[in-house]
N, C-alpha and C positions, 0 to 999 in steps of 0.2 A: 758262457762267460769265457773270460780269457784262458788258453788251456794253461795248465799247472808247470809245465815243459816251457812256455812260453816266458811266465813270470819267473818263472828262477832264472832262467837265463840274462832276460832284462834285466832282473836285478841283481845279479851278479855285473853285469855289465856297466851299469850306470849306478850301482852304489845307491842304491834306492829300496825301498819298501812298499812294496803296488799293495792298493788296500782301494774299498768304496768303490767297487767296479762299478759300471752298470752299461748294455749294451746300447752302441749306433744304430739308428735303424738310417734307412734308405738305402747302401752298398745293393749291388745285384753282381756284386766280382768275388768283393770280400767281406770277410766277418770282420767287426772293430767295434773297440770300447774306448771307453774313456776309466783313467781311472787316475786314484791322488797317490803322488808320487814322495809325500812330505811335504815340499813346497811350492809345488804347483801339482795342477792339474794336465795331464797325459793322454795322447790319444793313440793307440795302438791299434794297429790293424795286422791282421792274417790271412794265409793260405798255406797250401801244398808248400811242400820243402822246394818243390820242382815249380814252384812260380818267384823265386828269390829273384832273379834276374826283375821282376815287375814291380817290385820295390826297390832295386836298388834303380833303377832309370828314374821312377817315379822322385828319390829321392834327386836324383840330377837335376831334373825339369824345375822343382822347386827351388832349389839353390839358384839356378839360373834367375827366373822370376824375381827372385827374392835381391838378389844381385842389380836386378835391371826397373826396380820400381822404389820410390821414395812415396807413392801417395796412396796403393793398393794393399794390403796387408797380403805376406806369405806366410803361410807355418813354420817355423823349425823345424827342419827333421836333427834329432839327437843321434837317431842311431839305424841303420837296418840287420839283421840278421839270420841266421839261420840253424837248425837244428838238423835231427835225423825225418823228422814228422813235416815242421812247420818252417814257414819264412815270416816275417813280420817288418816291421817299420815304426819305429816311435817318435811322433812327433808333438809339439807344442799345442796345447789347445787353446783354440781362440773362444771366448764366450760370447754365443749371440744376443745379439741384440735387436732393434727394428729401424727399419728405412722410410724415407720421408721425403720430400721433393726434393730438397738441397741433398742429401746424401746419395740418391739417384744421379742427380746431375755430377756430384764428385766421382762416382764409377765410370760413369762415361767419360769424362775428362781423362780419369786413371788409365783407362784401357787405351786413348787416343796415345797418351802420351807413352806408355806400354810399347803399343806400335812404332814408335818414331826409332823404338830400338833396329836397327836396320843390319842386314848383314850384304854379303857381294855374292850372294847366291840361295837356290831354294832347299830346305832340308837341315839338318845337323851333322855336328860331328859323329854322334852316335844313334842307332836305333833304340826304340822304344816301345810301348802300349799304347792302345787304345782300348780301353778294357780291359781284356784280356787277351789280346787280339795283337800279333805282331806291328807295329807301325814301323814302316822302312824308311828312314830318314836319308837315304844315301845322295849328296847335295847334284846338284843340276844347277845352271845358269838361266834357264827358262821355266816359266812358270806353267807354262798350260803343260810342257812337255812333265815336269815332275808330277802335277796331279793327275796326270793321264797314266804314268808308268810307276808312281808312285804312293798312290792314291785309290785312284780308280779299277786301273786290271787288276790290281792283285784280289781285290773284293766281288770283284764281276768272275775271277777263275772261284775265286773259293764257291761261291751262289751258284755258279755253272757245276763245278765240281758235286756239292750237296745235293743237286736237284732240285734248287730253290729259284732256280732261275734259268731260262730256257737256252742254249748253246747258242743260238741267233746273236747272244748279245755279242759274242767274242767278234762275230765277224762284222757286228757294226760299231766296234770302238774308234775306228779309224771315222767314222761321220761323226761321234761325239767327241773326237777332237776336234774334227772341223768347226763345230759349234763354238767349243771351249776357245780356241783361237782366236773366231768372230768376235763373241762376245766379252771376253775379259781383257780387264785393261792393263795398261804397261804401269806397275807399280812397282815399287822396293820389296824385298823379302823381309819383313816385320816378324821379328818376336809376337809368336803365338802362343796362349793358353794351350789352343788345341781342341779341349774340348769343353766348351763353355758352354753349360747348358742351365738352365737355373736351379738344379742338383747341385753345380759345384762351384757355387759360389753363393756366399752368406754375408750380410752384416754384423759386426760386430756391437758391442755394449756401446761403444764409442760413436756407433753409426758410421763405423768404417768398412767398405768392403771388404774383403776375402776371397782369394782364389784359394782352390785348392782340389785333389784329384785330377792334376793338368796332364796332356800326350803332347808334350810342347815341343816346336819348331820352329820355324822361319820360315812365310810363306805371305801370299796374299792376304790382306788384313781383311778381306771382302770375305774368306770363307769363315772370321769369325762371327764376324756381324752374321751372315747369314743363318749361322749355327743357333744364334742366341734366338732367333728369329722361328726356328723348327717344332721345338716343344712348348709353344707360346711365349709371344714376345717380352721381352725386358720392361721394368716401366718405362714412360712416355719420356718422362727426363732425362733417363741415361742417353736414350738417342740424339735425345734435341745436343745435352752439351758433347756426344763425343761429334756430330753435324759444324759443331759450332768450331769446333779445336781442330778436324780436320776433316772436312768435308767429303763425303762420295762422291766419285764419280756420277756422272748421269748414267740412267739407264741401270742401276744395281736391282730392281724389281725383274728386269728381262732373266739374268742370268743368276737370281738368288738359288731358284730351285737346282740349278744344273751345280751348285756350290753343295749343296746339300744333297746333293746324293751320296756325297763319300760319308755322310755321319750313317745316311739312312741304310746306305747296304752293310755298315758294319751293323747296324741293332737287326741288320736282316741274318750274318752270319752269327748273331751273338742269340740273337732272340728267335726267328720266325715269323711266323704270325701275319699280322696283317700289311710287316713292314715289306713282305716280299711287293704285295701289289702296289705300293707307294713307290719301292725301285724301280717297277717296271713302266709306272704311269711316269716318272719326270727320264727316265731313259726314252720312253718313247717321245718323248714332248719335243728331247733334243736331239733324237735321229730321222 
């Protein structure tokens, strides 16, 4: 449960009385509860003192999101902080509910129009996570060049680095650029989730979507489609309406895989396991 150190702080902070905990499951980063604040409901999450920094980004991404959508639901974040132990982050909880064709198809809409957020370059003002995992947002004008120098090598050194991933790859980054170049097309830098995978995103009671858990940037809108596409696909509806609101380019099946290798070598540096031989097979595909 929530530590002891934790709620007094928060409650001293926001003038509140945490009662009715009971834990989050799914996190594989952080520990988090949900718990009653008096008059609403609360969802707190934790770590190490020394991961404060990955809630206070986390809290940034959301404000953004929450900033730049009228039809997708964000959480509030009320607060981040920290102690001598612990860092934390409290934010609004949304109550789920279930999804249905129309509400499918309203996600998809959501996220099109999400994307129309545009910026005049790739990356952000500030760095960020991806798990727990540094995400280097430092902006670029060019797209293949940012997810090759800001995406790709820093995850291909860590997998080389660990012994997760054979040193050949370093010297063939310069052929999966060449790939990346070929095949990806000239788009706008779109406001990204980042990491949208069907973990972090919910319906609510309303049968509204939910983002939440975002490593959000500004980048090609093709690496999010692809992402949602990795650990089995979205339903059939969310595609057809975000197809319908703005259409992909041709040809996004060629270069989906070579999109999704930056999710797969981070669960390679985060996790192991089998996701090494899955980097290796779509690395080899595109060199």
């Amino acid at each position: 449960m929530i530590p002891d150190s934790i709620k007094r702080d928060v409650e001293a902070a926001e003038g509140i009385t945490l009662r009715n905990e009971y834990p989050l499951s799914g996190g594989s980063i952080n520990d988090a509860a949900v718990a009653d604040s008096g008059s609403e409901r609360v969802v707190i999450k934790w770590n190490t003192a020394a991961r404060a920094s990955m809630f206070e980004t986390e809290h940034q991404g959301l404000d953004l999101l929450r900033k730049h959508t009228d039809t997708l639901l964000v959480p509030e974040v009320y607060s981040t902080g920290k102690n001598a132990s612990y860092s934390w982050i409290v934010m609004e909880y949304i109550h789920e509910g279930s999804n249905g064709s129309t509400t499918d198809r309203e996600f998809g809409n959501g996220l099109a129009a999400l994307h129309r957020n545009t910026a005049s370059g790739y990356g952000l003002s500030h760095n960020n996570y991806i798990g727990r995992l540094p995400q280097n947002n430092s902006p670029h004008e060019d797209w293949v060049t940012f997810f090759m120098i800001r995406r790709i090598e820093p995850q291909i050194r860590a997998a080389v680095d660990s012994g997760l991933m054979p040193s050949s790859c370093i010297k063939k980054l310069p052929l999966l650029q060449r790939s990346a170049a070929s095949l990806f097309p000239d788009e706008p830098a779109s406001l990204l989730h980042g990491d949208l995978w069907s973990g972090n995103y919910l319906y609510s009671e309303s049968g509204q979507a939910a983002l939440i858990d975002p490593a959000v940037y500004y980048g090609n809108r093709e690496i999010e489609l692809a992402f949602t596409m990795l650990f089995g696909r979205f339903p059939a509806g969310f595609y057809e309406a975000y197809e319908e609101a703005w259409p992909i380019e041709p040809g996004f099946a060629q270069r989906r895989d070579l999109y999704n290798l930056y999710p797969v070598l981070v669960h390679v540096n985060l996790f192991g396991g089998g996701y090494v031989s899955q980097a290796n097979a779509i690395f080899n595909q595109y060199t």
